[in-house]
PDB file as gemmi writes it, atoms N, CA and C in Angstrom:
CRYST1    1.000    1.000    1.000  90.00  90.00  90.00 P 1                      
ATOM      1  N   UNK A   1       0.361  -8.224  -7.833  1.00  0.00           N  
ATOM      2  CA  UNK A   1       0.604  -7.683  -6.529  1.00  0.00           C  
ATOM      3  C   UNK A   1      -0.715  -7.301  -5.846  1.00  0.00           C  
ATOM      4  N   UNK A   2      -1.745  -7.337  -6.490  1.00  0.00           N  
ATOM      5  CA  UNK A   2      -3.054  -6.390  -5.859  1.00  0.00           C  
ATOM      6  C   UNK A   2      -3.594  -7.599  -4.982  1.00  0.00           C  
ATOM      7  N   UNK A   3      -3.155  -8.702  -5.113  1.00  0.00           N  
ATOM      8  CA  UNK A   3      -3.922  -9.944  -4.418  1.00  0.00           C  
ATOM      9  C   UNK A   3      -3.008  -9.752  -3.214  1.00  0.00           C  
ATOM     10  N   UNK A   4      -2.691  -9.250  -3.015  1.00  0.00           N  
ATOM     11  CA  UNK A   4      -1.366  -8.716  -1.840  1.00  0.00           C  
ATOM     12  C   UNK A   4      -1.915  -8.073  -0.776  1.00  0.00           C  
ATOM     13  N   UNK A   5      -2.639  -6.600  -1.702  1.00  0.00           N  
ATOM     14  CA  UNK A   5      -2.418  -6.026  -0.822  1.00  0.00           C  
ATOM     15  C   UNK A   5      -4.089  -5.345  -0.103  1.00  0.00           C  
ATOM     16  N   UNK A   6      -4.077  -5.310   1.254  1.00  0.00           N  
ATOM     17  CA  UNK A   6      -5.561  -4.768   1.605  1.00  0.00           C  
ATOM     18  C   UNK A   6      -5.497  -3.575   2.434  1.00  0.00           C  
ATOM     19  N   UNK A   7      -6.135  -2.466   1.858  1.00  0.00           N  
ATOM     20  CA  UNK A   7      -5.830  -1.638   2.385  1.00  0.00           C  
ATOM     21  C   UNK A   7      -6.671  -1.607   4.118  1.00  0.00           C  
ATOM     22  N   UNK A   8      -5.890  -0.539   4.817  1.00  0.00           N  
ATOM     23  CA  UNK A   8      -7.053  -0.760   6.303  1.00  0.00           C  
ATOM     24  C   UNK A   8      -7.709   0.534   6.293  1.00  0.00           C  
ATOM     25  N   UNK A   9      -9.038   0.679   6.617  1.00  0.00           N  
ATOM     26  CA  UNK A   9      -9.856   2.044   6.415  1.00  0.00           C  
ATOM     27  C   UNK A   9      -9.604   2.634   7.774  1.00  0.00           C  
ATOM     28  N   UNK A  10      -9.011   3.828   8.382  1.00  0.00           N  
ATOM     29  CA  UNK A  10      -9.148   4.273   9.550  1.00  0.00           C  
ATOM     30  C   UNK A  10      -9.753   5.222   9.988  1.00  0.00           C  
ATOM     31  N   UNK A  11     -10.825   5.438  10.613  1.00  0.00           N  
ATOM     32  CA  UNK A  11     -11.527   6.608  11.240  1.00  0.00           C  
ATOM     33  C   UNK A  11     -11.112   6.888  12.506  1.00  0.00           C  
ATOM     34  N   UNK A  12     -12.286   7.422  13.266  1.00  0.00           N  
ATOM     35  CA  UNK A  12     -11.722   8.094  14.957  1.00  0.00           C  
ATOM     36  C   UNK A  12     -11.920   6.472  15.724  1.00  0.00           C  
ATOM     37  N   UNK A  13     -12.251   5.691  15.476  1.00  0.00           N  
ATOM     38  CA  UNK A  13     -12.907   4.172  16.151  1.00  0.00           C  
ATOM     39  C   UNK A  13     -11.733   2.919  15.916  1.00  0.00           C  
ATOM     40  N   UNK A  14     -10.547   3.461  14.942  1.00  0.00           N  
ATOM     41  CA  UNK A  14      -9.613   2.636  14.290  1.00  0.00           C  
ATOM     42  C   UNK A  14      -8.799   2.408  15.515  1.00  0.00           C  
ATOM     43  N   UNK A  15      -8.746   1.201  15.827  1.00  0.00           N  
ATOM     44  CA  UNK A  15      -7.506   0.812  16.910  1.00  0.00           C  
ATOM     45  C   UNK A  15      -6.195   0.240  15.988  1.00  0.00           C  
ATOM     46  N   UNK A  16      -5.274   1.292  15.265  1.00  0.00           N  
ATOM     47  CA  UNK A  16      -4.079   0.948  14.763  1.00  0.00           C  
ATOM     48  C   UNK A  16      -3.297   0.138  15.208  1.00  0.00           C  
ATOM     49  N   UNK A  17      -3.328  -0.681  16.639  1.00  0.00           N  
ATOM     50  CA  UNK A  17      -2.378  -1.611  17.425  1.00  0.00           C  
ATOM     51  C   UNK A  17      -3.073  -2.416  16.946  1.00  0.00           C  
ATOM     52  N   UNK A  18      -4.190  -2.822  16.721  1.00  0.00           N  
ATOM     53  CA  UNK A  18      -4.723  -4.031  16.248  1.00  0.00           C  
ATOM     54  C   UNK A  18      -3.946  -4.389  15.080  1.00  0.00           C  
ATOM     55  N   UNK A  19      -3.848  -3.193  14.159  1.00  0.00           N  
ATOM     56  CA  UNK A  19      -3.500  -3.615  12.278  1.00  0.00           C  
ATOM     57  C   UNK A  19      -1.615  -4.051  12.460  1.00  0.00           C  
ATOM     58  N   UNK A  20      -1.245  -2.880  13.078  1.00  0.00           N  
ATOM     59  CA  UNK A  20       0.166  -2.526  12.772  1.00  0.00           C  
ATOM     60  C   UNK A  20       0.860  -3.814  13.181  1.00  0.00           C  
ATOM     61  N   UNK A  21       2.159  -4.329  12.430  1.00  0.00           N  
ATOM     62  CA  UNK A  21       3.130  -4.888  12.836  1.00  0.00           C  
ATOM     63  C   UNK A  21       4.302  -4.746  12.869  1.00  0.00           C  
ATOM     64  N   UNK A  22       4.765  -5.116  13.655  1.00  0.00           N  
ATOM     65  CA  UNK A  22       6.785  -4.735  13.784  1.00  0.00           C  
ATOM     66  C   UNK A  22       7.277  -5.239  12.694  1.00  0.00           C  
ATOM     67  N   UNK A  23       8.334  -4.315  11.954  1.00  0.00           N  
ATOM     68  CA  UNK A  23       9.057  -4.675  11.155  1.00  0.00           C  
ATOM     69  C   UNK A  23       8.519  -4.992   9.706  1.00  0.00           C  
ATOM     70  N   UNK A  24       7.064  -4.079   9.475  1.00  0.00           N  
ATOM     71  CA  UNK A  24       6.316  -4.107   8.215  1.00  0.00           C  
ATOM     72  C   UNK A  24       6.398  -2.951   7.469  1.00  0.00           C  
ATOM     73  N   UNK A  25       6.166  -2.604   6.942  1.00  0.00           N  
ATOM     74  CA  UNK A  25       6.371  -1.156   6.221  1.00  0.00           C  
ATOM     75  C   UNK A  25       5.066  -0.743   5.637  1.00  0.00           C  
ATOM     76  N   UNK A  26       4.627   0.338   5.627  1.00  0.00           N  
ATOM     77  CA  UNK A  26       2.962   1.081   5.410  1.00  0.00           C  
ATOM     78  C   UNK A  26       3.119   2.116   4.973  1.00  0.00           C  
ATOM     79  N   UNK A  27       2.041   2.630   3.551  1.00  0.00           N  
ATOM     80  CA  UNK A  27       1.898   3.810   2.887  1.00  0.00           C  
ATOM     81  C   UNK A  27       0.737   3.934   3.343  1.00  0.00           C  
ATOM     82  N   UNK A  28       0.611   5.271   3.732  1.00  0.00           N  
ATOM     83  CA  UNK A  28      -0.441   6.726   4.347  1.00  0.00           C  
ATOM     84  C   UNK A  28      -1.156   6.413   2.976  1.00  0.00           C  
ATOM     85  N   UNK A  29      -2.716   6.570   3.050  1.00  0.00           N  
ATOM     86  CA  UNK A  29      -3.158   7.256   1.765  1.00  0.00           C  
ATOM     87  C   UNK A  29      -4.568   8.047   1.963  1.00  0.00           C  
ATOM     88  N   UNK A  30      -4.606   8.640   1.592  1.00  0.00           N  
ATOM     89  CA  UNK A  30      -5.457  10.241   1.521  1.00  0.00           C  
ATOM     90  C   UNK A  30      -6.549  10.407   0.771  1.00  0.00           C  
ATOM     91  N   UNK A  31      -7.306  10.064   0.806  1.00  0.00           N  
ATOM     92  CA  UNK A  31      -8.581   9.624  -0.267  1.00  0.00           C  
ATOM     93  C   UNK A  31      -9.174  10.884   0.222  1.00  0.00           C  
ATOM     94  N   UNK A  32      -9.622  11.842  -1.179  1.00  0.00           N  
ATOM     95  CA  UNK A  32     -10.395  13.043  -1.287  1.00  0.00           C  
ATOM     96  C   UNK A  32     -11.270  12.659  -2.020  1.00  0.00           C  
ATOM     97  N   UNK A  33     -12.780  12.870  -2.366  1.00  0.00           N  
ATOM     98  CA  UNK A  33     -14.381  12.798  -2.748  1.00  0.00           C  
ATOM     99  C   UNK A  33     -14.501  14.153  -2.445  1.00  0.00           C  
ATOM    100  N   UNK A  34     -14.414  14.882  -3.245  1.00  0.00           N  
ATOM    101  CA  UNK A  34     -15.550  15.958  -2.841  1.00  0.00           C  
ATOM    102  C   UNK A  34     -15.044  16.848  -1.222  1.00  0.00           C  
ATOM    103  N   UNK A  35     -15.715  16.596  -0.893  1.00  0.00           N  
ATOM    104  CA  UNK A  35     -15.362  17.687   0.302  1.00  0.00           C  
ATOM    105  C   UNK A  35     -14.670  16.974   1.659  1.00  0.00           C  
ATOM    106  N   UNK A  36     -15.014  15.560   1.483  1.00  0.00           N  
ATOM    107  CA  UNK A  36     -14.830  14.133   2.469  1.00  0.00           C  
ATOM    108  C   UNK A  36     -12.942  14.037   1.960  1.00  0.00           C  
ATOM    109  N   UNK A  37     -12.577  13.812   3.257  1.00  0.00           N  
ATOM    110  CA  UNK A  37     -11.653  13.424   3.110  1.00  0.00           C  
ATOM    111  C   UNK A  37     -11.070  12.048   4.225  1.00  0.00           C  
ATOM    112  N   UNK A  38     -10.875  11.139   3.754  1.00  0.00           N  
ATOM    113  CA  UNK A  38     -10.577   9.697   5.133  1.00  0.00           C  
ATOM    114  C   UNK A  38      -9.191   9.251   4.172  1.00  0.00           C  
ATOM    115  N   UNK A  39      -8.721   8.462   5.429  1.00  0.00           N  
ATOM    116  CA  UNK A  39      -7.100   8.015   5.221  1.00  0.00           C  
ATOM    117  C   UNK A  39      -7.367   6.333   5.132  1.00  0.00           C  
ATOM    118  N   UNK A  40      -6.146   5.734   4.817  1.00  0.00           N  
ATOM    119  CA  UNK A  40      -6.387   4.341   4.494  1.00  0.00           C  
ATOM    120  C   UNK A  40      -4.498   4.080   4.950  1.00  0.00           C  
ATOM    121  N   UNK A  41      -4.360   2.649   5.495  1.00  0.00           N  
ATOM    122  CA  UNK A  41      -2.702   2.477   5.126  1.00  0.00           C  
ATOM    123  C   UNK A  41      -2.888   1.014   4.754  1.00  0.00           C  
ATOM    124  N   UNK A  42      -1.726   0.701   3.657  1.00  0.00           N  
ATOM    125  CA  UNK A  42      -1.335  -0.153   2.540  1.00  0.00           C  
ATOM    126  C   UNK A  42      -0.225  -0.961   3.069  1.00  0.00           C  
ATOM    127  N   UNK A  43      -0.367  -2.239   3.800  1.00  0.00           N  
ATOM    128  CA  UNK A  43       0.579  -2.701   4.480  1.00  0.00           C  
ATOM    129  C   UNK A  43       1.651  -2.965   3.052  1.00  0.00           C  
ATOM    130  N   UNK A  44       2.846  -2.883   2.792  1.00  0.00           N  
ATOM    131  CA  UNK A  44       3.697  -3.192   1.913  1.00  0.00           C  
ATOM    132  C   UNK A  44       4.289  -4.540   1.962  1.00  0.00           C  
ATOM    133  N   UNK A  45       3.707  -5.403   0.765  1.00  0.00           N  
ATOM    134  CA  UNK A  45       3.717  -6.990   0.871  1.00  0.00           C  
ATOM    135  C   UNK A  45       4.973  -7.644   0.934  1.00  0.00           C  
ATOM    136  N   UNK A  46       6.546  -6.691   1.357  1.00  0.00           N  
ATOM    137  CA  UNK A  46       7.906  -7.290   0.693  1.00  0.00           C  
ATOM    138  C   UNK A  46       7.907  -8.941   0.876  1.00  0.00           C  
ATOM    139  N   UNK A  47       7.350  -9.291   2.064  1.00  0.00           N  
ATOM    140  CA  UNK A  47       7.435 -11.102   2.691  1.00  0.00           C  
ATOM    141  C   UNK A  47       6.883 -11.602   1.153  1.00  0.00           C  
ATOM    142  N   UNK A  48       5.961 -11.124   0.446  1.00  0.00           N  
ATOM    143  CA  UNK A  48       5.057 -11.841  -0.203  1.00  0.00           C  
ATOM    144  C   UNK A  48       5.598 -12.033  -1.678  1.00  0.00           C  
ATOM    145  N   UNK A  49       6.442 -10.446  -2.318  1.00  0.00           N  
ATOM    146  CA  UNK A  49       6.529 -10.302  -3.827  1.00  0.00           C  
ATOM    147  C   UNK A  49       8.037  -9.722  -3.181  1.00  0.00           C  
ATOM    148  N   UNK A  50       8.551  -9.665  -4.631  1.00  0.00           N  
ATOM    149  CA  UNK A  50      10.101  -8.860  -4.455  1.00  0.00           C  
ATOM    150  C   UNK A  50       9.743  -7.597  -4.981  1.00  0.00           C  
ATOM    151  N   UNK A  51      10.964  -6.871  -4.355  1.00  0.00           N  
ATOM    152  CA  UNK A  51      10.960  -5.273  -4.373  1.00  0.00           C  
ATOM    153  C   UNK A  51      10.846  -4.854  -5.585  1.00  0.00           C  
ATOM    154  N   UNK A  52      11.523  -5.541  -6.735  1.00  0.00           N  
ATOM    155  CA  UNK A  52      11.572  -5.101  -8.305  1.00  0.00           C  
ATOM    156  C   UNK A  52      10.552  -6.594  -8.973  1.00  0.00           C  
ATOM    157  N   UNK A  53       9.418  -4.952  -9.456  1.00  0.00           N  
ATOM    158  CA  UNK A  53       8.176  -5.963 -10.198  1.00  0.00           C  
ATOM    159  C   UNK A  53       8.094  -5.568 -11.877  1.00  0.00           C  
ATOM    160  N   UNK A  54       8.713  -6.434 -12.509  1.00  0.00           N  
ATOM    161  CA  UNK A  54       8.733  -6.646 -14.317  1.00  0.00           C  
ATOM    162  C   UNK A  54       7.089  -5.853 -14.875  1.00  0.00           C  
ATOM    163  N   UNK A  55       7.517  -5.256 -15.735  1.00  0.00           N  
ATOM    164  CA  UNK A  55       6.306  -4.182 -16.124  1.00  0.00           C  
ATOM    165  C   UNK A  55       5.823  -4.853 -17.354  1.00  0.00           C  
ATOM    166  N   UNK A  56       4.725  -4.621 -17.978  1.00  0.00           N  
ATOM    167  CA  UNK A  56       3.588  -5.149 -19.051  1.00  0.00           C  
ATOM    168  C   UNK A  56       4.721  -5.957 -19.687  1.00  0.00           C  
ATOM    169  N   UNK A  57       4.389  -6.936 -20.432  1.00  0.00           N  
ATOM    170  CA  UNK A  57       5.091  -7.579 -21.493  1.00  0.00           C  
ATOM    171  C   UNK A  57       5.325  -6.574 -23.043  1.00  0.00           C  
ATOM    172  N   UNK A  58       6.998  -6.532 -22.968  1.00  0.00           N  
ATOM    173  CA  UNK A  58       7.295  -5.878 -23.854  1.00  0.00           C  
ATOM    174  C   UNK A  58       7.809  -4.618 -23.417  1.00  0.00           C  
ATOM    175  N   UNK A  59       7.781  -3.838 -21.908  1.00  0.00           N  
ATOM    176  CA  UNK A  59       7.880  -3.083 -21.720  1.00  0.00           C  
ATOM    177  C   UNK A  59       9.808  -3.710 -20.648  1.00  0.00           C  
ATOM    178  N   UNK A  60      10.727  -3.161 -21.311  1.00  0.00           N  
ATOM    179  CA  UNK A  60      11.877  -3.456 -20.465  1.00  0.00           C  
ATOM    180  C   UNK A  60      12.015  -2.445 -19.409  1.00  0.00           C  
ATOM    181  N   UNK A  61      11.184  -1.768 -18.816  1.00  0.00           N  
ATOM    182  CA  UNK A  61      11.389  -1.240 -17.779  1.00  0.00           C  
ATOM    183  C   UNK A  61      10.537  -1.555 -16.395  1.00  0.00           C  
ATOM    184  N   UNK A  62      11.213  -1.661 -14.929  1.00  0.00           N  
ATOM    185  CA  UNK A  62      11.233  -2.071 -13.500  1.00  0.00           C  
ATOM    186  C   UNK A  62      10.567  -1.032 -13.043  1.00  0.00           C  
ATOM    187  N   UNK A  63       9.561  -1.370 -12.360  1.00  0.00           N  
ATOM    188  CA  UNK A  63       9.295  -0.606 -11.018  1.00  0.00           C  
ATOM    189  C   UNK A  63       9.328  -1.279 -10.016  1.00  0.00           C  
ATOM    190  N   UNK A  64      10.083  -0.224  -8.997  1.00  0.00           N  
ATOM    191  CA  UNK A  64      10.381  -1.163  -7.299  1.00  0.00           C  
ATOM    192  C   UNK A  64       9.066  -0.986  -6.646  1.00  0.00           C  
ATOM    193  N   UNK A  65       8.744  -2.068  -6.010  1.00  0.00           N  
ATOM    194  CA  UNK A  65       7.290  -2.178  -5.060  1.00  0.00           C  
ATOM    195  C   UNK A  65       6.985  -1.203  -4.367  1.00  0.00           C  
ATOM    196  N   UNK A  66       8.146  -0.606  -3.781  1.00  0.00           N  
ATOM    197  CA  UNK A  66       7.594   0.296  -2.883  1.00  0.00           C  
ATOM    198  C   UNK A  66       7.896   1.528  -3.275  1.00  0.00           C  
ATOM    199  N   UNK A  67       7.811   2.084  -4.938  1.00  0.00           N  
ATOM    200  CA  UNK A  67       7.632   3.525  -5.232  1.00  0.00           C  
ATOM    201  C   UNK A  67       7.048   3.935  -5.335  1.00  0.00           C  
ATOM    202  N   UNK A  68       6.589   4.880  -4.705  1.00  0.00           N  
ATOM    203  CA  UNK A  68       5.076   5.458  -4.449  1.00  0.00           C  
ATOM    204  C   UNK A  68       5.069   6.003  -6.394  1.00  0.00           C  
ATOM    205  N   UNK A  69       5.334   6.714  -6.984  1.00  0.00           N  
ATOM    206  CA  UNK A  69       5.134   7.010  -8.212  1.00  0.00           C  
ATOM    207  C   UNK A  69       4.765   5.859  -9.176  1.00  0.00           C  
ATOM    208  N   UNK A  70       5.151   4.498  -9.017  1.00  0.00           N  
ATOM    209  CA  UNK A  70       5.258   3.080 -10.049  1.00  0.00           C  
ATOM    210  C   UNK A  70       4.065   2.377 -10.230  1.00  0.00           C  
TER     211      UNK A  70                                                      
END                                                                             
């Protein structure tokens, strides 16, 4: 899935109409360093992979693509 996905870096200069698309789905993410804190969003690849992604070999348990915990 990581060949999927690119995150977009946004500062005060970020034109979000450029990135965003209708009918895509995006996770917020919050990157803390130290005292720095900048945001990023994770377009969610559903067009690309399915929602339920098969875990290590040997492991019979699913995580859905878009659980933020998985």
């Amino acid at each position: 899935m990581r060949q999927h996905i690119t995150p977009i870096l946004i500062n005060r200069e970020t034109d979000l109409v450029q990135f965003l698309k209708d009918d895509y789905t995006y996770l917020a993410v919050e990157i803390i360093r130290g005292d720095t804190i900048n945001y990023a969003l994770l377009e969610i690849p559903s067009d690309k992979v399915p929602r339920f992604v098969n875990s290590a070999a040997g492991d019979t348990a699913q995580t859905q693509a878009d659980d933020p915990l998985g």
